[in-house]
C-alpha positions in Angstrom: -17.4 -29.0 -9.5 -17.7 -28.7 -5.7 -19.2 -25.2 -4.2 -15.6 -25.3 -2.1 -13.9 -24.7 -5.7 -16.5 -22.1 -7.1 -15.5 -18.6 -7.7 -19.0 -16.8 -6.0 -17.9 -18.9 -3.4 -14.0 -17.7 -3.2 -15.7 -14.4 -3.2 -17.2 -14.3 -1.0 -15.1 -15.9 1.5 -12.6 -13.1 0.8 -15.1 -10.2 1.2 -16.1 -12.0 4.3 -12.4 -11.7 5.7 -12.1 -8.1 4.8 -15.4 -7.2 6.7 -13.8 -9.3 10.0 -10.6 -7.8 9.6 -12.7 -4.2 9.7 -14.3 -4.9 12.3 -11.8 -6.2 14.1 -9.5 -3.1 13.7 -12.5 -1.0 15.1 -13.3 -2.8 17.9 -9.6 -4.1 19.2 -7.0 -1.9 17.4 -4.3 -4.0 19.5 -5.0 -7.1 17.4 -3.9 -5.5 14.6 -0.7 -3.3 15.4 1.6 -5.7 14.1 1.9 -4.8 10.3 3.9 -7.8 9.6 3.2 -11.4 9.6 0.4 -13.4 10.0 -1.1 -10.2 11.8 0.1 -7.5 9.0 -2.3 -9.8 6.3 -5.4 -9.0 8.1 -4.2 -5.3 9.3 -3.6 -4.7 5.2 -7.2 -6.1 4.8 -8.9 -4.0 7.5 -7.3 -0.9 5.5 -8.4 -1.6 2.3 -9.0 1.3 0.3 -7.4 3.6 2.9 -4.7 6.1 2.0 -1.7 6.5 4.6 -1.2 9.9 5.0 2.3 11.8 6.9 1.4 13.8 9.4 4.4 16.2 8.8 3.3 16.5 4.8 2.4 20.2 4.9 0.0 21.8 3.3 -2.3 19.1 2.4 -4.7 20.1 -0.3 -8.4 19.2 0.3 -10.2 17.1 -2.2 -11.7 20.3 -4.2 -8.2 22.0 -4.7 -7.0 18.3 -5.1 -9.2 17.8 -8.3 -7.8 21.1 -9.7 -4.1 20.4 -9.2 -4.7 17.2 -11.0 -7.0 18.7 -13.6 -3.9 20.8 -14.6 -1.4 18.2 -13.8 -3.4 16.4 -17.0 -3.4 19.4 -19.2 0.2 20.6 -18.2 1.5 16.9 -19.6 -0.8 16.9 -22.8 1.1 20.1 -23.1 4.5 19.3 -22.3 4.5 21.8 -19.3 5.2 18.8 -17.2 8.4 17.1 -15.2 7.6 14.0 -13.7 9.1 12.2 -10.5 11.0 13.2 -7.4 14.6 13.9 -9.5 12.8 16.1 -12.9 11.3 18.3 -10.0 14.7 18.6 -8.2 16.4 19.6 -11.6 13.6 21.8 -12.6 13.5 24.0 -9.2 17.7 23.9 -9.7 17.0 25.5 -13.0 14.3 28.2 -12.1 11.8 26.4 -14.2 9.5 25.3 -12.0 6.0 27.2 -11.3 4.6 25.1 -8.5 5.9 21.3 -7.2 3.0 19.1 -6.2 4.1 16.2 -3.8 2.1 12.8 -2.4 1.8 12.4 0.6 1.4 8.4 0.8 5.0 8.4 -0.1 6.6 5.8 2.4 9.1 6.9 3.5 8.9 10.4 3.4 12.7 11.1 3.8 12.6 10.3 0.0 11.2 13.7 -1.0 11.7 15.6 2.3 14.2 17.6 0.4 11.9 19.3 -2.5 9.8 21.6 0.2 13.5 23.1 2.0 14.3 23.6 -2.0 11.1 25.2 -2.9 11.2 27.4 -0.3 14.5 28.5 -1.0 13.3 29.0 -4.4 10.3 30.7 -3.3 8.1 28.1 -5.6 4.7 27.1 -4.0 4.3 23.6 -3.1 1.3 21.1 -1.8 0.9 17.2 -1.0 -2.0 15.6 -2.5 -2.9 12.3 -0.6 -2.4 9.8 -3.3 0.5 9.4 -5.6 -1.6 6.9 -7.6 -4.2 9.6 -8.7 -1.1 11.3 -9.3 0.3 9.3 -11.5 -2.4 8.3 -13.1 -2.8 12.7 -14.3 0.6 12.6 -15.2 -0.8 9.9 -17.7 1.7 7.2 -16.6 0.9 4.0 -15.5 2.7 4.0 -12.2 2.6 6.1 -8.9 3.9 9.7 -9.5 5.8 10.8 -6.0 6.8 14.4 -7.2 5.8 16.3 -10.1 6.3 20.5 -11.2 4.9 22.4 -13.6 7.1 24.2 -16.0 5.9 27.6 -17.7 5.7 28.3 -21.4 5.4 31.9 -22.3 1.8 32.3 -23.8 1.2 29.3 -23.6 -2.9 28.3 -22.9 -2.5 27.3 -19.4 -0.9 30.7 -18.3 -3.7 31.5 -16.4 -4.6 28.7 -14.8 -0.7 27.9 -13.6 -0.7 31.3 -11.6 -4.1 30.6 -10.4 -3.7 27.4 -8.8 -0.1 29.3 -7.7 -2.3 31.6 -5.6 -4.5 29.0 -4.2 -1.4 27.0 -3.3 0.0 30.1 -1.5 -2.9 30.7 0.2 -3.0 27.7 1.3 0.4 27.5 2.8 -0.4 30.7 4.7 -4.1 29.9 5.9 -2.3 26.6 8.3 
């Protein structure tokens, strides 16, 4: 088999494209502004491994409170303390069940859950983005993207005191910006 057909070969071609289109986006950003056609295949490549995050998503958790919302995202589902996506979190803050509503901010477009922080607030529930809704739904133990997720309470139950924990963190949080 020829070295054109080889897989080290197909490789490394590829890696070799992502590294140009990198470099290209760092040296002349105006090549790649066009996200679509021929253009938008090497302005995806240049941003490989990069999450786009909203500016308007507010408060966004940094990575060490973002390992402990998902920490308890994981427990609260082993523990059926959990209610997963955008509509679950709408009917649990409607209902007065929700403790806290974490949110990712990579959602595209935003618009979509844009309406959880007005009802939080009106519910006086703390809320936070996290910047990817793959790590989120990957704690949720699902294997799609999580956008929206709330934590219900169980009275007694063993993650009592970690729930109003992280609920002061997340408050805290939303004051200190």
């Amino acid at each position: 088999m020829s070295a054109l057909f080889n897989f080290h070969s197909f490789l490394t071609v590829v890696l070799l494209v992502i590294c140009t289109c990198t470099y290209l986006k760092m040296q002349f950003p105006a090549i790649l502004e066009q996200k679509t056609g021929f253009r938008g295949f090497f302005w995806k490549a240049a941003r490989i491994g990069e999450v786009d995050v909203n500016p308007e998503t507010y408060p966004l958790a940094d990575s060490q409170i973002t390992i402990t919302i998902l920490d308890l995202i994981q427990q609260a589902a082993n523990n059926m303390q959990l209610k997963k996506g955008a509509n679950e979190a709408t009917k649990a803050l409607n209902r007065g069940m929700a403790e806290f509503v974490v949110l990712a901010a990579d959602v595209d477009p935003l618009d979509i859950l844009l309406h959880l922080p007005l009802l939080s607030e009106d519910k006086n529930v703390p809320y936070v983005f996290v910047r990817s809704k793959q790590a989120m739904g990957r704690a949720c133990g699902v294997s799609r993207p999580v956008i929206a997720c709330s934590v219900t309470p169980v009275e007694g139950g063993q993650l009592e005191k970690q729930i109003q924990h992280l609920k002061d963190a997340i408050e805290r949080l939303l004051i200190s910006e």
